[in-house]
C-alpha positions in Angstrom: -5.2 -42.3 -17.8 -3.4 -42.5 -14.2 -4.9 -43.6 -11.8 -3.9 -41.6 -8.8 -5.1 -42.9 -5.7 -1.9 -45.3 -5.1 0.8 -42.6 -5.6 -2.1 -39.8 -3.3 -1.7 -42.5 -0.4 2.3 -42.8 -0.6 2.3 -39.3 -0.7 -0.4 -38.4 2.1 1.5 -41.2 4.0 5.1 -39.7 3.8 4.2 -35.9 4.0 1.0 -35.6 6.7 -1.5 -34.2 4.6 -4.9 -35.3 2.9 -5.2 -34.8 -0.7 -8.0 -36.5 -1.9 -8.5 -37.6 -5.4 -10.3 -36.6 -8.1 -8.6 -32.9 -8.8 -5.6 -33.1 -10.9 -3.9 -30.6 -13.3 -1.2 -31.7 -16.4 1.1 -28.6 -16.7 3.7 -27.9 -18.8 7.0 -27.6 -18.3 9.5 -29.8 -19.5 10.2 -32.4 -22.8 11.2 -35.5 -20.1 8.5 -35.8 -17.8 4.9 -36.0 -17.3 3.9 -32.8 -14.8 0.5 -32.6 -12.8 -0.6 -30.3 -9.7 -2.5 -32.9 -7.6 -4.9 -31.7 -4.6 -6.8 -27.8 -4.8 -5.5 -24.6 -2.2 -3.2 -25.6 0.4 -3.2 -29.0 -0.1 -1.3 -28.6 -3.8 1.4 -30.7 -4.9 3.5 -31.0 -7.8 4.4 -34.2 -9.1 6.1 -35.7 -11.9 6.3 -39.3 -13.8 8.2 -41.3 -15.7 8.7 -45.0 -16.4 8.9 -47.1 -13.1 12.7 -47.9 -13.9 13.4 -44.0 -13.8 12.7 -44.4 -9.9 16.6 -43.2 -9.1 16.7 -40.3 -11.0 13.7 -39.0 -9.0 15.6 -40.1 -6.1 18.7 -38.1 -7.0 16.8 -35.3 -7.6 15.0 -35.4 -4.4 18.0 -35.6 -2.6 19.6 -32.4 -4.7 16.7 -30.4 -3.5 17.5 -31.5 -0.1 20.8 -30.3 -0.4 19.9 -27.1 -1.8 17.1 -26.4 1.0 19.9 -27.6 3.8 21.9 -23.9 3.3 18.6 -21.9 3.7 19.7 -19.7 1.1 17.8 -19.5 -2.2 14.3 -21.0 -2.2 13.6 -24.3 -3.5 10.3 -26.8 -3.5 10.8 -29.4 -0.7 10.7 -33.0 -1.8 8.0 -35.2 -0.3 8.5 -38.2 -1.7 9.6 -40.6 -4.8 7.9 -44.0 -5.4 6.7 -46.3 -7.8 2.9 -47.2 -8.7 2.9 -49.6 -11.0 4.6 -49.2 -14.4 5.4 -45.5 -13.1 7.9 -43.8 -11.2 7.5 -40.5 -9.8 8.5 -37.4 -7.1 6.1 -35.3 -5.2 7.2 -32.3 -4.1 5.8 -28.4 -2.5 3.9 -26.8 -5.1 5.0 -23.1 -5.7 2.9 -21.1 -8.1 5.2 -19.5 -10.0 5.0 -16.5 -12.3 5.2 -13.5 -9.9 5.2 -10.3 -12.0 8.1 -8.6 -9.4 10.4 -11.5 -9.9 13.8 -10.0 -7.8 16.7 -11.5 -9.9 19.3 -9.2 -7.7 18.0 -11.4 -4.4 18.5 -14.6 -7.1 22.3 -13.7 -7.5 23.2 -12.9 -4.0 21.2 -16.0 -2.3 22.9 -18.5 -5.5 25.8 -17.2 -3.8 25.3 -18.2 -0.3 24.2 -21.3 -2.0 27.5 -21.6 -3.5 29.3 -20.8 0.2 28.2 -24.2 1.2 31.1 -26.6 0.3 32.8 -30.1 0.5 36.3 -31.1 0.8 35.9 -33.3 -2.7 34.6 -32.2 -5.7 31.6 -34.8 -7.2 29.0 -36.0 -4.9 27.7 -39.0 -3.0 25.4 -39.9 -5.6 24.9 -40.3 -10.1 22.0 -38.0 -11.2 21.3 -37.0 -14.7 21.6 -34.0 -16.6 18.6 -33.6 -18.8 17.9 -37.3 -19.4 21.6 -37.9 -19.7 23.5 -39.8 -16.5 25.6 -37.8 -14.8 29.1 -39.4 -13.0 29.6 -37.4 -9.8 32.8 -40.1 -8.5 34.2 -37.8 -5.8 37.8 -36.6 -6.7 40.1 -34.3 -4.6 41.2 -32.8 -8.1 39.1 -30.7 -10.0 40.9 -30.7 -13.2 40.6 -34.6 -13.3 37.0 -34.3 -11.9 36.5 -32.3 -14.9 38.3 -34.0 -17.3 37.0 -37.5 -16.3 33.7 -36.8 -15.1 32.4 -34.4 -17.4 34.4 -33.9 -20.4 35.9 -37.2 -21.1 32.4 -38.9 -20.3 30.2 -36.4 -23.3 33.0 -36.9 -25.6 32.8 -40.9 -25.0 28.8 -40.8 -25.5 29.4 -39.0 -28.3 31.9 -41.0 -30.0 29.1 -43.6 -29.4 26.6 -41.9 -31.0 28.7 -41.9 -34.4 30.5 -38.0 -33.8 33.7 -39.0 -34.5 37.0 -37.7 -36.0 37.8 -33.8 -35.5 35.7 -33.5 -32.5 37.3 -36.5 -30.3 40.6 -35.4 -31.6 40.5 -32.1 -30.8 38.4 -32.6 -28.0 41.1 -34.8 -26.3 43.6 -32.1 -27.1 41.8 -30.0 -25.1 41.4 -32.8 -22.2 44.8 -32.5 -22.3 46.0 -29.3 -21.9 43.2 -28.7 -19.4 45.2 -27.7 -16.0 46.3 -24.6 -18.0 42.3 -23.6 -18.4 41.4 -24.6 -15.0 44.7 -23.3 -12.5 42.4 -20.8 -10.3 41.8 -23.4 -7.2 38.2 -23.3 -7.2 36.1 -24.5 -3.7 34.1 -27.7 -4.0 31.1 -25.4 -3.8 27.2 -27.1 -4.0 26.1 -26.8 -7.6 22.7 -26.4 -8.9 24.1 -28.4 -11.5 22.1 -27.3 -14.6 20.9 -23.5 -14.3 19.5 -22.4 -17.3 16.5 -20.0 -17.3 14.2 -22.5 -17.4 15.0 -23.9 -13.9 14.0 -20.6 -11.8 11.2 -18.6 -11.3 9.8 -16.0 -8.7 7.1 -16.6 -6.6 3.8 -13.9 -5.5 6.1 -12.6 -3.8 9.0 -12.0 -5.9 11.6 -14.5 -4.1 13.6 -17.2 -6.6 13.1 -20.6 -6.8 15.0 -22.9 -8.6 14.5 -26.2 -9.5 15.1 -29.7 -11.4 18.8 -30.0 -10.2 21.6 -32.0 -11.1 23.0 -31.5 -8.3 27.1 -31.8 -7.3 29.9 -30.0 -5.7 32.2 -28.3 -8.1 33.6 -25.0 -9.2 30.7 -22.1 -8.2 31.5 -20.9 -12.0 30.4 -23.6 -13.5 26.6 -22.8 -12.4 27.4 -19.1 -13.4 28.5 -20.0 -16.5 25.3 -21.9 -17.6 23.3 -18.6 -16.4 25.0 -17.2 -19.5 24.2 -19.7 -22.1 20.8 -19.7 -22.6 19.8 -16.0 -21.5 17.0 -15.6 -18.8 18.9 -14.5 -15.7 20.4 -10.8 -16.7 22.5 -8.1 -15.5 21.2 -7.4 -12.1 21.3 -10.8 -11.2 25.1 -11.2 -12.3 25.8 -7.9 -10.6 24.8 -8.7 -7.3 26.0 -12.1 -7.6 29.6 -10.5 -7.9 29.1 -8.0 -5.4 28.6 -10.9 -2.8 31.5 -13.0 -4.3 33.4 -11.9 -7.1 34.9 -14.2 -9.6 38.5 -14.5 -10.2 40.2 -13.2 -13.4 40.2 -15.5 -16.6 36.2 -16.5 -16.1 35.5 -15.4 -19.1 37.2 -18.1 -21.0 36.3 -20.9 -18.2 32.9 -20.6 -18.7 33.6 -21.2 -22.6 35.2 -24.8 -21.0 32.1 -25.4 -18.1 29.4 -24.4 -21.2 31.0 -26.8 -23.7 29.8 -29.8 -21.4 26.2 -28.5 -21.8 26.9 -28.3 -25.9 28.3 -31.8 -26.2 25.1 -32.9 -24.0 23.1 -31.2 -26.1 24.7 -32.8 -29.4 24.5 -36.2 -27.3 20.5 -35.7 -26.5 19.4 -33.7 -29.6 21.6 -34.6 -32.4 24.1 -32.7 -35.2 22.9 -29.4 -35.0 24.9 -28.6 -32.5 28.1 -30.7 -34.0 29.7 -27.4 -35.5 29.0 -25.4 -32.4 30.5 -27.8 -30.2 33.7 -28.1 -32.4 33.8 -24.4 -32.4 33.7 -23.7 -29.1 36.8 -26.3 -28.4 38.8 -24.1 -31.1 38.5 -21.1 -29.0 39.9 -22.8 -25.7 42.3 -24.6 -27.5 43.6 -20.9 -29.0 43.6 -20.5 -25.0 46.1 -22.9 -24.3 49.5 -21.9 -22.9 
């Protein structure tokens, strides 16, 4: 059982407030981390653990929320703090009750993209994080085709040659490495990602307003987060309507988002094993049938 009163001091320390021991909740929520809702009202927090060496992932994701909240566009929890306690790591962050019944997803797709507006000159970012438990390379490039093919696709096909997925995939997979610059010739903006934007990482609020959360964060193409809001369901039609009616997406998206989800698919294979071998290999036939 945790014993909270070291990590309730760093965090009454670094955010102001007085949360006194004694009322925690364990919520749900995810298959990586530990999740509890210390304090009671208005002095909530939300705070997750892991094992003390985990410290920089929380650190990465405190500073992707950071990001986010710097274009005061779509809502996210502000980070308090990250620390260690002993043998655990964790981040505190705003506690947002979640679960509002009039959940707006047509303000979720217009404030995503003012999120998006926010860009860099490079794509990557200043910082590794992780996707899932997975590292994530973010090495700054001033070419997104070799961003993507280094950074992203070579690096999921490399774990998984190390995991023992061999043959067709890496062949066909470097193929398709390749021949990417064919796929990818549109000149996306560096745009600030969420990074890993599948239903389960938003919500609405009482009042109705997104939130979205557990980033992975890094600046790339914008389609690359509207892309994973297709792969997994949860987001709909309103929210990809007004999305497009506050930036629309240039012709041949349909078949880059086959190339951005495929990154997602190898993780998967990488994190959860074969099931998704045949799905992966599929999905690198159609963009290779793509190829000029």
């Amino acid at each position: 059982m945790t014993d909270w009163q070291g990590i309730l001091e760093q965090i009454n320390a670094a955010s102001g407030r007085c949360i006194q021991s004694g009322h925690s909740q364990v919520i749900g929520g995810g298959c990586i981390n530990q999740a509890v809702v210390l304090g009671q009202e208005e002095q909530r927090v939300f705070v997750k653990l892991n094992r003390a060496e985990l410290l920089e992932m929380f650190e990465a994701e405190a500073a992707g929320l950071a990001e986010m909240a710097a274009t005061k566009s779509i809502r996210v929890p502000e980070p308090l703090c990250t620390g260690v306690d002993g043998d655990q790591a964790f981040i505190a962050m705003e506690y947002i009750a979640l679960g509002g019944r009039r959940g707006d997803p047509i303000a979720a797709g217009r404030q995503l993209a003012e999120m998006h507006r926010a860009t860099r000159p490079r794509f990557g970012w200043h910082r590794d994080n992780t996707i899932g438990s997975t590292p994530q390379k973010n090495t700054e490039h001033d070419d997104w085709v070799e961003f993507w093919s280094e950074q992203r696709l070579g690096f999921q096909l490399e774990l998984a040659a190390r995991n023992g997925y061999r043959g067709r995939l890496q062949q066909r997979g470097e193929r398709l490495r390749q021949g990417l610059s064919s796929l990818l010739d549109h000149a996306p903006a560096a745009s600030l990602l969420h990074g890993d934007l599948w239903g389960g990482n938003i919500g609405y609020a009482a009042d109705g307003q997104p939130v979205i959360f557990d980033p992975a964060c890094y600046y790339g193409d914008r389609e690359a987060d509207l892309a994973m809001t297709e792969l997994f369901g949860g987001f709909g039609g309103q929210f990809r309507a007004a999305y497009e009616e506050a930036w629309p997406l240039s012709s041949g998206y349909a078949v880059r988002k086959q190339l951005y989800n495929l990154y997602h698919i190898i993780n998967h294979l990488n994190l959860f094993g074969g099931g998704y071998l045949s799905q992966a290999e599929g999905m690198i036939d159609q963009l290779l049938a793509e190829l000029r």
